[in-house]
N, CA, C and O atoms as CSV, one atom per row, in Angstrom:
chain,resi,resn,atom,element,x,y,z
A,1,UNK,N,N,-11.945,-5.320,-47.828
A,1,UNK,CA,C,-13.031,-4.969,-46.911
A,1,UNK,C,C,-12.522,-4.039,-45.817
A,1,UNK,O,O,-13.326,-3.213,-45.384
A,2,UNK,N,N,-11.434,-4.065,-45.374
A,2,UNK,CA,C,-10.594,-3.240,-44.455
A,2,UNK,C,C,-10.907,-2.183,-44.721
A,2,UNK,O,O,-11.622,-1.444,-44.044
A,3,UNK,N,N,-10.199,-1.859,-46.202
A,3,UNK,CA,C,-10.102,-0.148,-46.839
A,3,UNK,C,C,-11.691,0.436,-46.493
A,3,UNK,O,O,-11.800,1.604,-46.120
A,4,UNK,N,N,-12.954,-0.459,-46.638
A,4,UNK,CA,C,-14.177,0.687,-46.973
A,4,UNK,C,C,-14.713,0.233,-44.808
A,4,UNK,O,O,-15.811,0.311,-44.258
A,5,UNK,N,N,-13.852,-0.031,-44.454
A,5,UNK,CA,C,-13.876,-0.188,-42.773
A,5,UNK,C,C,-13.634,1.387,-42.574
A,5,UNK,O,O,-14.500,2.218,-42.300
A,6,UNK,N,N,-12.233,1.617,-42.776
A,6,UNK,CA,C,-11.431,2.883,-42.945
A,6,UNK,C,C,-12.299,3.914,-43.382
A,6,UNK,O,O,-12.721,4.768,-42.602
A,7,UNK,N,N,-12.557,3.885,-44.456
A,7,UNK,CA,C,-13.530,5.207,-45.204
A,7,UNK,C,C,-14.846,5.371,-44.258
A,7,UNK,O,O,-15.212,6.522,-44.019
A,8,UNK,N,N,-15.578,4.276,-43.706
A,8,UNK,CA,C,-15.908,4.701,-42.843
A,8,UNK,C,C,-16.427,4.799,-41.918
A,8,UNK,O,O,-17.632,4.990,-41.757
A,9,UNK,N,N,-15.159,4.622,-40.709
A,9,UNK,CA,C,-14.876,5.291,-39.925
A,9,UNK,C,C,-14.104,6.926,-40.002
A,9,UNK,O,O,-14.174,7.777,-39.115
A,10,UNK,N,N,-13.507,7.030,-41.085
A,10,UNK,CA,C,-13.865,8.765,-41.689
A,10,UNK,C,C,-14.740,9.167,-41.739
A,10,UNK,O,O,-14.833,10.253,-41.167
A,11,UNK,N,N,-15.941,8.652,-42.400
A,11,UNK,CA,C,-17.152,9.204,-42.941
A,11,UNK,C,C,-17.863,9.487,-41.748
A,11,UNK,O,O,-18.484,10.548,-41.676
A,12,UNK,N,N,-17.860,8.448,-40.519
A,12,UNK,CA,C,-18.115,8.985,-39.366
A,12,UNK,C,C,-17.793,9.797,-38.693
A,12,UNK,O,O,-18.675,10.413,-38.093
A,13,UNK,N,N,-16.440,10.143,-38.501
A,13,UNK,CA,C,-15.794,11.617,-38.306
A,13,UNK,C,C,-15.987,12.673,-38.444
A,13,UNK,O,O,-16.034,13.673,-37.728
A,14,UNK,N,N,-16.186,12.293,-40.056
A,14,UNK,CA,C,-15.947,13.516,-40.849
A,14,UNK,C,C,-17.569,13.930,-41.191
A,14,UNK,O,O,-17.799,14.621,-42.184
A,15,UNK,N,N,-18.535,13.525,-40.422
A,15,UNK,CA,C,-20.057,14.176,-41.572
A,15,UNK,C,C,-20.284,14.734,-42.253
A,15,UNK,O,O,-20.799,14.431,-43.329
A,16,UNK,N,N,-19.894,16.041,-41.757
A,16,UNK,CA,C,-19.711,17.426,-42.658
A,16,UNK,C,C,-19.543,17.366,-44.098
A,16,UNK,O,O,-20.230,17.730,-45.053
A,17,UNK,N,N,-18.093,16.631,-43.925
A,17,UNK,CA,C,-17.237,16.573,-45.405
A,17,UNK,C,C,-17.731,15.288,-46.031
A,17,UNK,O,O,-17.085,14.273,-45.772
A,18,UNK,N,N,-18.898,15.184,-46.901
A,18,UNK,CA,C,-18.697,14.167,-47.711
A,18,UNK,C,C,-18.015,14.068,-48.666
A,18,UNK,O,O,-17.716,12.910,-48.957
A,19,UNK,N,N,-17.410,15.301,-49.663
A,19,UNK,CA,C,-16.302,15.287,-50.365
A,19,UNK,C,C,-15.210,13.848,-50.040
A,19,UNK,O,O,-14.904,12.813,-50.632
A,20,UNK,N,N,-14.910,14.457,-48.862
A,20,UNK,CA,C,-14.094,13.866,-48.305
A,20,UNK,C,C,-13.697,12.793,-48.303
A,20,UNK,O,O,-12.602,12.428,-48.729
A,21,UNK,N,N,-14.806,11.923,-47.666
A,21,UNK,CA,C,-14.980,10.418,-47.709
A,21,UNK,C,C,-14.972,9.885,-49.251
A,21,UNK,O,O,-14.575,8.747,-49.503
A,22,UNK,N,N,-15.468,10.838,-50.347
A,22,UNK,CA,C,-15.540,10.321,-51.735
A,22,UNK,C,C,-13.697,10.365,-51.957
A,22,UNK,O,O,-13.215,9.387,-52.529
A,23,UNK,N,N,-12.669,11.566,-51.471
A,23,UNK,CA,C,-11.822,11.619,-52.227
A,23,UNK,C,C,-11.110,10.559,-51.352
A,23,UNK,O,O,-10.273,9.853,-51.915
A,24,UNK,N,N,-11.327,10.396,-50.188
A,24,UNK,CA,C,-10.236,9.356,-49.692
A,24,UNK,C,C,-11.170,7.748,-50.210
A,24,UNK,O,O,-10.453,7.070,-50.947
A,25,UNK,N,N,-11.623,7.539,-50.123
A,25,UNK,CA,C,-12.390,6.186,-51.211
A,25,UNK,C,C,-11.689,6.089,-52.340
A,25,UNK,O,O,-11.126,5.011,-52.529
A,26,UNK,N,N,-11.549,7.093,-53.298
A,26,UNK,CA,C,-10.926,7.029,-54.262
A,26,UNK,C,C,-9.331,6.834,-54.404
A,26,UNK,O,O,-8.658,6.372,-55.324
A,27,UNK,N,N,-8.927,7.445,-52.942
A,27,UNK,CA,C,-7.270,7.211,-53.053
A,27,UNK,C,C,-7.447,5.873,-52.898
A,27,UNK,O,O,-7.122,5.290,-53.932
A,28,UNK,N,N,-7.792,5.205,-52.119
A,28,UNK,CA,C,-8.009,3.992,-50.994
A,28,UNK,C,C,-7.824,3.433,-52.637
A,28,UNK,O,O,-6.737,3.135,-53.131
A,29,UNK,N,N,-8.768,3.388,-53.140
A,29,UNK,CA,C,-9.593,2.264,-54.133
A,29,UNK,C,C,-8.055,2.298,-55.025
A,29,UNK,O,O,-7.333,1.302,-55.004
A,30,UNK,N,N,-7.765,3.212,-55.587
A,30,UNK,CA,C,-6.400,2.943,-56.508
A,30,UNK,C,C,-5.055,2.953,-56.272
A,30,UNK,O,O,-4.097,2.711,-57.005
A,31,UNK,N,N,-5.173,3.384,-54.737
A,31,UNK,CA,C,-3.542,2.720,-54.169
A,31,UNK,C,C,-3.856,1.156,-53.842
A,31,UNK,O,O,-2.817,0.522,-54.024
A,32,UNK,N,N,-4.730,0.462,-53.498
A,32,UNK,CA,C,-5.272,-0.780,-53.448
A,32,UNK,C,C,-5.198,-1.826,-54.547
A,32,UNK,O,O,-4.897,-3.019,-54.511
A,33,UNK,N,N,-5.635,-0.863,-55.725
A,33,UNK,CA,C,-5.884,-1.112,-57.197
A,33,UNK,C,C,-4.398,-1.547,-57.356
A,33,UNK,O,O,-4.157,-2.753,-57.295
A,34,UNK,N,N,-3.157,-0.467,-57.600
A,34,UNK,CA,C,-2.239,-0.963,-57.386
A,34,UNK,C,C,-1.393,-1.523,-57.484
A,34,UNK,O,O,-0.635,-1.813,-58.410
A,35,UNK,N,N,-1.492,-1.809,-56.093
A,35,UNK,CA,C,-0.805,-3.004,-55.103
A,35,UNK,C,C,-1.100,-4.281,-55.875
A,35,UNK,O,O,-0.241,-5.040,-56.323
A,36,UNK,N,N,-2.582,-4.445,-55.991
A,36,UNK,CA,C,-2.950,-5.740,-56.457
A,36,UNK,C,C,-2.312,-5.767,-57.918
A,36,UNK,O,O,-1.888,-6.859,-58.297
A,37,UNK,N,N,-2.232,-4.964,-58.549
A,37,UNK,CA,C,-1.631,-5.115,-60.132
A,37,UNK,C,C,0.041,-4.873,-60.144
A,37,UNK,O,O,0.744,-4.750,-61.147
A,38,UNK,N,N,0.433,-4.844,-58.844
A,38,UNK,CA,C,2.027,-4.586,-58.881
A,38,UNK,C,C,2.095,-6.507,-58.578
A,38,UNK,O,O,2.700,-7.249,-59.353
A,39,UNK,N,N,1.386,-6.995,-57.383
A,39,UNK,CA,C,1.681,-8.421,-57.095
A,39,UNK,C,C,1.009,-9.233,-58.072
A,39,UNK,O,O,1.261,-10.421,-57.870
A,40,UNK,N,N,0.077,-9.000,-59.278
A,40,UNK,CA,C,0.245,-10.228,-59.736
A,40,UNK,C,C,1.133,-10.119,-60.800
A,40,UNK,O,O,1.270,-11.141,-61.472
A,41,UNK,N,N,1.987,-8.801,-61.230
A,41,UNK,CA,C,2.969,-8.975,-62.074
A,41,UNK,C,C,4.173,-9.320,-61.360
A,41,UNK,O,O,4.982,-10.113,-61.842
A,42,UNK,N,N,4.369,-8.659,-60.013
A,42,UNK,CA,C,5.320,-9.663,-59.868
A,42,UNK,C,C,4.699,-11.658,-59.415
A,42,UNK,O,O,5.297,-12.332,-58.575
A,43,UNK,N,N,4.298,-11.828,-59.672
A,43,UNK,CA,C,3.733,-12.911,-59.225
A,43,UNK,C,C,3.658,-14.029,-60.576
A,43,UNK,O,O,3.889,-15.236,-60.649
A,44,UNK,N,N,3.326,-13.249,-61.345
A,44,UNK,CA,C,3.728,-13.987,-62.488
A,44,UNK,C,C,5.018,-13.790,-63.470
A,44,UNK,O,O,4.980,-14.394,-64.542
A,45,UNK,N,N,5.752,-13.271,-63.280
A,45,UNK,CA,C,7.386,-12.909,-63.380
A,45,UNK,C,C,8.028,-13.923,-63.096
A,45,UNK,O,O,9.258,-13.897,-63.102
């Protein structure tokens, strides 16, 4: 819930650029993505 806090408060920033807010959503979403699939392999290791 943090990450789409983040996006936006970009999106507020940024009006102009909705690109924008789509491409950082998308980083957000799969560096997030991830994380979560790096800890439950290590987690179940």
């Amino acid at each position: 819930m943090s990450s789409f806090s983040i996006v936006s408060s970009i999106a507020l920033s940024h009006k102009k650029s909705f690109t924008f807010m789509i491409i950082s959503f998308l980083l957000i979403s799969s560096v997030s993505e991830t994380l979560v699939v790096s800890a439950n392999t290590t987690f179940f290791i």
